[in-house]
SELUM-246153 format. One record per residue (C-alpha): residue number from 1; x, y, z. Coordinates in pm, 1 decimal. Layout:
BEGIN
(NUM, (X, Y, Z)) ...
This chain:
BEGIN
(1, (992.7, -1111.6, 667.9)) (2, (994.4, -823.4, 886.7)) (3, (1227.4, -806.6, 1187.5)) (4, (1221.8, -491.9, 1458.2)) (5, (1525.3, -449.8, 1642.9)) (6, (1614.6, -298.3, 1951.1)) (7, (1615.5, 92.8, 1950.4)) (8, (1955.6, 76.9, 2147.3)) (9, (2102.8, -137.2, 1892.1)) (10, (2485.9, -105.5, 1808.9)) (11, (2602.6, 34.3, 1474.3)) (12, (2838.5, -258.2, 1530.3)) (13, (2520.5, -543.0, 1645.8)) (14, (2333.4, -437.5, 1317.2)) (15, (2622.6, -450.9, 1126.6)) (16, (2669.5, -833.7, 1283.8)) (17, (2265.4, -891.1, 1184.9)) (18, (2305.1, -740.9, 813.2)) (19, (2627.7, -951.6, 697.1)) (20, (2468.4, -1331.0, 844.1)) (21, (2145.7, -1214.9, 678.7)) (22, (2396.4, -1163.8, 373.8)) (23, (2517.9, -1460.4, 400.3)) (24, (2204.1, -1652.4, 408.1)) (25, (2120.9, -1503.1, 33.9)) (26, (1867.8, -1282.9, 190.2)) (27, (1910.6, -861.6, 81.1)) (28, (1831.1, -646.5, 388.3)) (29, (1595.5, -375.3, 336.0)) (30, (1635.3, -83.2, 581.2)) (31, (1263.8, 97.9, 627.0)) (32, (1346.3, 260.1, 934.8)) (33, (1205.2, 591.5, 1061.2)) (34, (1267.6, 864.7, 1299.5)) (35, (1188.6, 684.3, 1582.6)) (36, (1215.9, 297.4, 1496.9)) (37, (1391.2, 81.9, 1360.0)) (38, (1272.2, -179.7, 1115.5)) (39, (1445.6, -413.1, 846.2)) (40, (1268.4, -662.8, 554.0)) (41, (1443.4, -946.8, 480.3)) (42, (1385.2, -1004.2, 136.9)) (43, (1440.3, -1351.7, -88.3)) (44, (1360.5, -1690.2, 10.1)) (45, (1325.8, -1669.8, 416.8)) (46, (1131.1, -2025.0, 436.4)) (47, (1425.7, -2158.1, 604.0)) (48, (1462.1, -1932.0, 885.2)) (49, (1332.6, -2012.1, 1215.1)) (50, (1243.3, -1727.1, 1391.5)) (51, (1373.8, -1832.8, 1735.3)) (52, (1711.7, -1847.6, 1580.5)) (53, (1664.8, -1451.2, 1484.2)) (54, (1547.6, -1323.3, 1808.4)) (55, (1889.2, -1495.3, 1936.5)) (56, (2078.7, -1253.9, 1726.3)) (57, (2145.6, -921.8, 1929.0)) (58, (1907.4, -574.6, 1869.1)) (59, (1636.9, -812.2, 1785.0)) (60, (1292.7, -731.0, 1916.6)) (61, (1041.9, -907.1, 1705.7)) (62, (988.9, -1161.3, 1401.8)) (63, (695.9, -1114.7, 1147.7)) (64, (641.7, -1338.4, 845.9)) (65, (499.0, -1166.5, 527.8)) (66, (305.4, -1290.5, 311.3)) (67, (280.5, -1083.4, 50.0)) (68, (468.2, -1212.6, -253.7)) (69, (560.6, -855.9, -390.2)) (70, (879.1, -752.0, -135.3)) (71, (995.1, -459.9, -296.5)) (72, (699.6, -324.4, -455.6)) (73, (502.0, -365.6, -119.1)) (74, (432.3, -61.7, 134.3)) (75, (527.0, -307.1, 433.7)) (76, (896.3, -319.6, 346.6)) (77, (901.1, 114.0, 231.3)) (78, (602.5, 252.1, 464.7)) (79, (699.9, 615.7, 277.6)) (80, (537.2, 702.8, -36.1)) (81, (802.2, 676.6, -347.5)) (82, (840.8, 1032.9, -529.0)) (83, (1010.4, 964.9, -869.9)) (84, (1267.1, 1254.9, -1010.7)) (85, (1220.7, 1314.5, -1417.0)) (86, (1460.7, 1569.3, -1539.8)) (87, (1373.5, 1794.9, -1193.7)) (88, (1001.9, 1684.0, -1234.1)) (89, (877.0, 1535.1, -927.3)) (90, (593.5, 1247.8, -1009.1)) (91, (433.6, 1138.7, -655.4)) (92, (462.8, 1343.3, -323.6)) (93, (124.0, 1555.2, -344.0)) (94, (211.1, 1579.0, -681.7)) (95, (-89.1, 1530.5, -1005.3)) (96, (192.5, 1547.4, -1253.8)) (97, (31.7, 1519.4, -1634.4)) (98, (177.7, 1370.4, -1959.5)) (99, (35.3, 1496.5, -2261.5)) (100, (57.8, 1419.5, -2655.8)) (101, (1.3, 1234.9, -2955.4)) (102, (-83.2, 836.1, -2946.2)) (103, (163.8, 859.5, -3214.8)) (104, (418.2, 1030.6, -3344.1)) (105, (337.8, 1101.2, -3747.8)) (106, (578.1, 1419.4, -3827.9)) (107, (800.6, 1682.6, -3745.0)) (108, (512.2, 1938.0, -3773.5)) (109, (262.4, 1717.7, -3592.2)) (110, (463.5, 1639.8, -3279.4)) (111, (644.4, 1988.2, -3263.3)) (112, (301.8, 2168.2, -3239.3)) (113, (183.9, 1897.4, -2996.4)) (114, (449.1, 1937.6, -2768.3)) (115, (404.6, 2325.5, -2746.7)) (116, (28.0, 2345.1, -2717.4)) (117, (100.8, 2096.6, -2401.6)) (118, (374.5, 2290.3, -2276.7)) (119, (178.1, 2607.8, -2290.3)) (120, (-128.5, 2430.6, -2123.6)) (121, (80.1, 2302.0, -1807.7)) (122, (183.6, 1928.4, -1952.1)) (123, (519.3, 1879.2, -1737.7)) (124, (652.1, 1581.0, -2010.8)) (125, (558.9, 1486.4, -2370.1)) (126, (450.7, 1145.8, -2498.1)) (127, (444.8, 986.4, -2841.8)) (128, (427.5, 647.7, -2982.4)) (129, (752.9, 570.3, -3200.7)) (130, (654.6, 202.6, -3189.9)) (131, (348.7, 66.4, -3181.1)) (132, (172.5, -244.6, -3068.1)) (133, (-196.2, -304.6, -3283.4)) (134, (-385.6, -593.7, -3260.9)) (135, (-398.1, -580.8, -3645.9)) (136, (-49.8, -653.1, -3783.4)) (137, (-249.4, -448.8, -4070.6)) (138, (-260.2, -133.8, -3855.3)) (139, (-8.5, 162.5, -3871.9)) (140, (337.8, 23.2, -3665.3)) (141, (444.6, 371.4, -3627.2)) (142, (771.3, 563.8, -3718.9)) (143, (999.5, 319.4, -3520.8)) (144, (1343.3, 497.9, -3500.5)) (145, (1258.1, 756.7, -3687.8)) (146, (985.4, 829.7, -3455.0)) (147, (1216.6, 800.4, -3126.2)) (148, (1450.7, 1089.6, -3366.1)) (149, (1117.9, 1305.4, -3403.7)) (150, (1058.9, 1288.3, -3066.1)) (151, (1417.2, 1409.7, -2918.9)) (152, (1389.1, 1683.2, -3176.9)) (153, (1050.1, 1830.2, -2987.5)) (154, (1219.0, 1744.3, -2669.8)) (155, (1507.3, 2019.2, -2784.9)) (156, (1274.1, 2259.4, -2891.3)) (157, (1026.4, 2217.1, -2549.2)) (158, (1259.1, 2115.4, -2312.9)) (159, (934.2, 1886.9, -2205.1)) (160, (1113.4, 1522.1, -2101.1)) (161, (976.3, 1232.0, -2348.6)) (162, (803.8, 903.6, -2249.4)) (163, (773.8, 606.0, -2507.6)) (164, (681.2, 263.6, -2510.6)) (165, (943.7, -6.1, -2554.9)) (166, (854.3, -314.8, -2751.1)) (167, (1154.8, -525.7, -2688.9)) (168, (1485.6, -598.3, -2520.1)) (169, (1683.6, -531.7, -2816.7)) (170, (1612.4, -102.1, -2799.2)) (171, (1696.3, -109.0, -2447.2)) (172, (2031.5, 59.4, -2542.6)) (173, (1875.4, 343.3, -2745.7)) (174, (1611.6, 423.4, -2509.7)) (175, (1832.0, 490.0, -2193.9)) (176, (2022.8, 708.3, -2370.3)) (177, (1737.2, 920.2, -2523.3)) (178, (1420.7, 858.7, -2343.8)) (179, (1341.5, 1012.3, -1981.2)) (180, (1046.2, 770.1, -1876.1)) (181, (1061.7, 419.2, -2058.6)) (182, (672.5, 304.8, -2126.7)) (183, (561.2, -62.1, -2122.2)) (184, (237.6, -127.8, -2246.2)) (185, (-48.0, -376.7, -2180.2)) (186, (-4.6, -585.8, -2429.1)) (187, (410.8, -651.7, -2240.3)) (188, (303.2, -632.8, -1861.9)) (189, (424.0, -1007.0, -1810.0)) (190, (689.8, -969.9, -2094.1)) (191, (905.6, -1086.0, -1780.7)) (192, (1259.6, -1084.2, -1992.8)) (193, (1223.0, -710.9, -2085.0)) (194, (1078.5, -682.0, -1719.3)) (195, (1419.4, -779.9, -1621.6)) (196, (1644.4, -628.8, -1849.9)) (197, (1411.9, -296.3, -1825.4)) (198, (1543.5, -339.4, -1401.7)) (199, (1895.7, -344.8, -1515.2)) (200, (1910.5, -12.6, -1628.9)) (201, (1833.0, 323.7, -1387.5)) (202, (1567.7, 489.6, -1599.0)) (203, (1202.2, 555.7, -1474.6)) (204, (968.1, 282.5, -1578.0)) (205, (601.3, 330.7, -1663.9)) (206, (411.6, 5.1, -1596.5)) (207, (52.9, 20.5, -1760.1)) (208, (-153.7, -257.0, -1598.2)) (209, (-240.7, -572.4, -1806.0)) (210, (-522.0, -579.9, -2004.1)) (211, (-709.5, -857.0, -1808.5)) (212, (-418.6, -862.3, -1495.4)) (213, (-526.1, -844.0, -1143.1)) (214, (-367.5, -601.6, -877.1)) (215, (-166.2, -861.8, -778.9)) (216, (-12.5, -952.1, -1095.2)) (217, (22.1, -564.3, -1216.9)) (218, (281.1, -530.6, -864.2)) (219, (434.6, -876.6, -941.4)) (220, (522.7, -752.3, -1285.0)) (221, (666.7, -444.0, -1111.9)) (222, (858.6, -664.1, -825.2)) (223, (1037.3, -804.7, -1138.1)) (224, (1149.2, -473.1, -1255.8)) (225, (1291.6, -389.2, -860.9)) (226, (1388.1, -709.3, -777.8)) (227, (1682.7, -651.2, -1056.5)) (228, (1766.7, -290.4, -869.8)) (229, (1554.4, -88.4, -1025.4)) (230, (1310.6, 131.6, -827.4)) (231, (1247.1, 408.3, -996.0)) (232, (859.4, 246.2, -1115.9)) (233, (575.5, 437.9, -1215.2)) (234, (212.3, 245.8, -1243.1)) (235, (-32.1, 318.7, -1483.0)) (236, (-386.7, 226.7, -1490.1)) (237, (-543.0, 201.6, -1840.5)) (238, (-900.8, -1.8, -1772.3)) (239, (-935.1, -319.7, -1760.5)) (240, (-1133.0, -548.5, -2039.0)) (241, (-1480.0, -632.7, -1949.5)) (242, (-1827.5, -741.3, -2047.5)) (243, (-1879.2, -367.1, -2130.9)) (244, (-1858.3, -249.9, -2516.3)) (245, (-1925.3, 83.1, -2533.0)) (246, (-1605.7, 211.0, -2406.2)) (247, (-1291.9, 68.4, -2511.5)) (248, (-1185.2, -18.3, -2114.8)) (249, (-1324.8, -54.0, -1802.2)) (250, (-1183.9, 215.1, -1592.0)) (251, (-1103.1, 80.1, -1236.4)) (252, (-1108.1, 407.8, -1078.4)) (253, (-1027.9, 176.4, -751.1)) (254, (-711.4, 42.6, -860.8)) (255, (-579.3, 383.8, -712.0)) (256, (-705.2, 307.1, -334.3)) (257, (-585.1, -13.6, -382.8)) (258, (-234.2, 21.6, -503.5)) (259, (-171.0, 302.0, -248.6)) (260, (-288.8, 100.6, -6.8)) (261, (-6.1, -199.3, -109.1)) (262, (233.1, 14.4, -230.3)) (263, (419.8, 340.5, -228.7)) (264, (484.1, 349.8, -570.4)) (265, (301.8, 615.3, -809.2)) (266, (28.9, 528.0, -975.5)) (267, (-113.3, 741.0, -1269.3)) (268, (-424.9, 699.9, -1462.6)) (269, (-474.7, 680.0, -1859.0)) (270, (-839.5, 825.2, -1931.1)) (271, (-779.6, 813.2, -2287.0)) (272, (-771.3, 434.5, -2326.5)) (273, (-966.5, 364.5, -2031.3)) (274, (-1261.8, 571.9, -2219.7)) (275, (-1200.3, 546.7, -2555.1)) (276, (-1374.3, 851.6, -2631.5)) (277, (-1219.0, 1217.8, -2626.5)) (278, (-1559.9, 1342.2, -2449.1)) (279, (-1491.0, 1119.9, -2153.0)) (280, (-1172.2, 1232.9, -2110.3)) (281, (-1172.9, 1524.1, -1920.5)) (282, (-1472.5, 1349.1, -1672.5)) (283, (-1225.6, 1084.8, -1628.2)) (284, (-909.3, 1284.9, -1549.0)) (285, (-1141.1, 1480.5, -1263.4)) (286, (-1182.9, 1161.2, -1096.9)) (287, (-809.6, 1059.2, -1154.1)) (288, (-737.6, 1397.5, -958.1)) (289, (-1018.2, 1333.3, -685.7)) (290, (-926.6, 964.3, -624.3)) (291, (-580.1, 1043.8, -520.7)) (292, (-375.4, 953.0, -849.1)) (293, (-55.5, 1119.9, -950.4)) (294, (-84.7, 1187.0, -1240.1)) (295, (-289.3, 1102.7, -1569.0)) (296, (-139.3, 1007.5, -1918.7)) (297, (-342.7, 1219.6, -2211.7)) (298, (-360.0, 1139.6, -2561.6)) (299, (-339.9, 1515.5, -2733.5)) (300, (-347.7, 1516.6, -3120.2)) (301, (-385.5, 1887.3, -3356.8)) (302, (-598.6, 1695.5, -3597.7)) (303, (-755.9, 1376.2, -3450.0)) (304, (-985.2, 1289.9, -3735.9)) (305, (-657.1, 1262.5, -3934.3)) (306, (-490.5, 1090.2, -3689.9)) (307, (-246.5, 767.4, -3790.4)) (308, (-374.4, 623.5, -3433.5)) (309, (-667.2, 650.8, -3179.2)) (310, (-828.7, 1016.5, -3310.0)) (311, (-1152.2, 930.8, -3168.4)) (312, (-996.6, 941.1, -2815.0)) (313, (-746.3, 1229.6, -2851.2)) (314, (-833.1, 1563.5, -2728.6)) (315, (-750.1, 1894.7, -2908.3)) (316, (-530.9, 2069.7, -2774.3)) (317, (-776.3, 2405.3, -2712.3)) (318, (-999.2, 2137.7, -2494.7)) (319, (-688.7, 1985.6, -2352.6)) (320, (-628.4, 2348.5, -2227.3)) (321, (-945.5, 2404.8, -2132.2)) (322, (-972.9, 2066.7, -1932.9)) (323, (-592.2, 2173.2, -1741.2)) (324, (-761.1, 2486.5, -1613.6)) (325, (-1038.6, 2331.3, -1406.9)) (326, (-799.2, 2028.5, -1307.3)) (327, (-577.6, 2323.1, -1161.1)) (328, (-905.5, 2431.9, -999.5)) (329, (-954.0, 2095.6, -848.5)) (330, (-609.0, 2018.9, -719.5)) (331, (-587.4, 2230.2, -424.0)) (332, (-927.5, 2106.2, -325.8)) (333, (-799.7, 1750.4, -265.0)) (334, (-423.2, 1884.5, -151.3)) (335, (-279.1, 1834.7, -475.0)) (336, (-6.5, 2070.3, -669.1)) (337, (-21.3, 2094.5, -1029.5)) 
């Protein structure tokens, strides 16, 4: 519910408004701007009557909402969210770019990652420490010792690390050592570490479901919020399809439509979208052109080696090459790189 009060209001009338609303269950959400002033009422308001509200003082006007995301939804937070990393700004005109291996394999392998990105204009470094494959038979990655590998590139970069979390029980090791906490697919609606993930106050990376509607990818977000945290990033990875020849179906309008919703960030993933490495840099030109914030890149030195998804990981000579006419781009569609 979204209620517009009086532009004369009293510090002391609003004051009045917020503590009943308080004491009704309901958290007041404060999405004023310069020259209004507006408040969401957020939690269950199906017991308010809205003659009751405009009897309140510095009430002007009563609007029911029925969009089931509160938090998540551009409604209640008409500004668009810019998330801090370590002094890195994702959203805000910014096409911010996280670059590395699907997985980490070794000290050598991620070290050399990490500085071929870093030298190409990557702003943070990711890596797979654990990894979810549908064949239990498939490499699991380092686990710890891959979350160890990866603080020891972030030492020797400086670039910040993001990682995917697998369950509530790392939670604890990855807020102290991890910058941007991944969930994958495969956990969108893993709605306990959803929760616990929105007790902490570390960046979130949401990649969208593998089959989940728009709908359900901001619902899975609401749950992270609606336990405090805000600081959520979304990622869209493709969606599964009829289509076999590429691993996902891109939905390259995800982007309009989450900016549209929401004011959250929204990033695109063209290496598991495409599933090919020559798609990738097509792919990441549209991310820019669309209006995403950012794109997630798989990088690898060696991807016919690789432990984990060569066949989609650029070099890092083409990953450089693809950064330069991205930085060519940006400007062109008010972007800063």
């Amino acid at each position: 519910m979204i209620v517009k009060m009086k532009t004369d209001i009293t510090v002391s009338e609003f004051e009045n408004f917020k503590k009943k609303m308080e004491s009704l269950g309901l958290e007041v959400k404060d999405a004023s701007g310069e020259t209004f002033k507006v408040v969401g009422l957020i939690g269950d308001t199906s017991k308010l009557v809205e003659s009751d509200l405009y009897a309140i003082p510095g009430v002007m006007e009563v609007t029911r909402i029925q969009t089931p995301y509160k938090k998540a939804s551009r409604v209640f937070h008409p500004e668009n969210t810019v998330i801090d990393v370590c002094g890195i700004k994702i959203g805000g005109g910014n096409f911010t770019v996280i670059a590395g291996p699907c997985s980490v394999e070794n000290h050598d392998q991620i070290v050399e990652v990490a500085q071929a990105v870093k030298a190409s204009g990557a702003k943070l470094l990711r890596g797979g420490a654990f990894k979810p494959r549908t064949s239990p038979y498939a490499f699991q990655g380092l686990e710890a010792k891959g979350l160890d590998l990866l603080v020891e590139a972030k030492k020797e970069t400086g670039l910040p690390i993001v990682t995917e979390i697998m369950s509530e029980d790392m939670i604890d090791r990855f807020v102290k050592d991890v910058d941007i906490i991944q969930v994958g697919a495969r956990n969108m609606q893993n709605f306990h570490l959803l929760k616990a993930l929105g007790r902490t106050n570390k960046p979130i990376l949401l990649k969208r479901g593998l089959s989940a509607t728009i709908e359900e990818w901001l619902m899975a977000a609401e749950y992270i919020m609606s336990e405090g945290n805000d600081k959520v990033i979304l990622c869209e990875r493709g969606i599964r399809t009829f289509e076999k020849y590429t691993r996902n179906t891109l939905d390259i309008s995800a982007v309009l439509a989450v900016k549209e919703l929401s004011h959250l960030p929204v990033l695109i993933d063209p290496s598991h979208s495409g599933g090919r490495w020559n798609m990738v840099e097509g792919l990441s030109q549209a991310a820019l052109a669309v209006g995403a914030d950012g794109i997630i890149v798989e990088v690898h030195n060696d991807p016919e080696h690789a432990l984990c998804d060569g066949a989609q990981s650029l070099k890092p000579k083409r990953f450089d090459n693809m950064m330069k006419k991205l930085a060519q781009i940006a400007p062109i569609v008010d972007k800063k790189m």
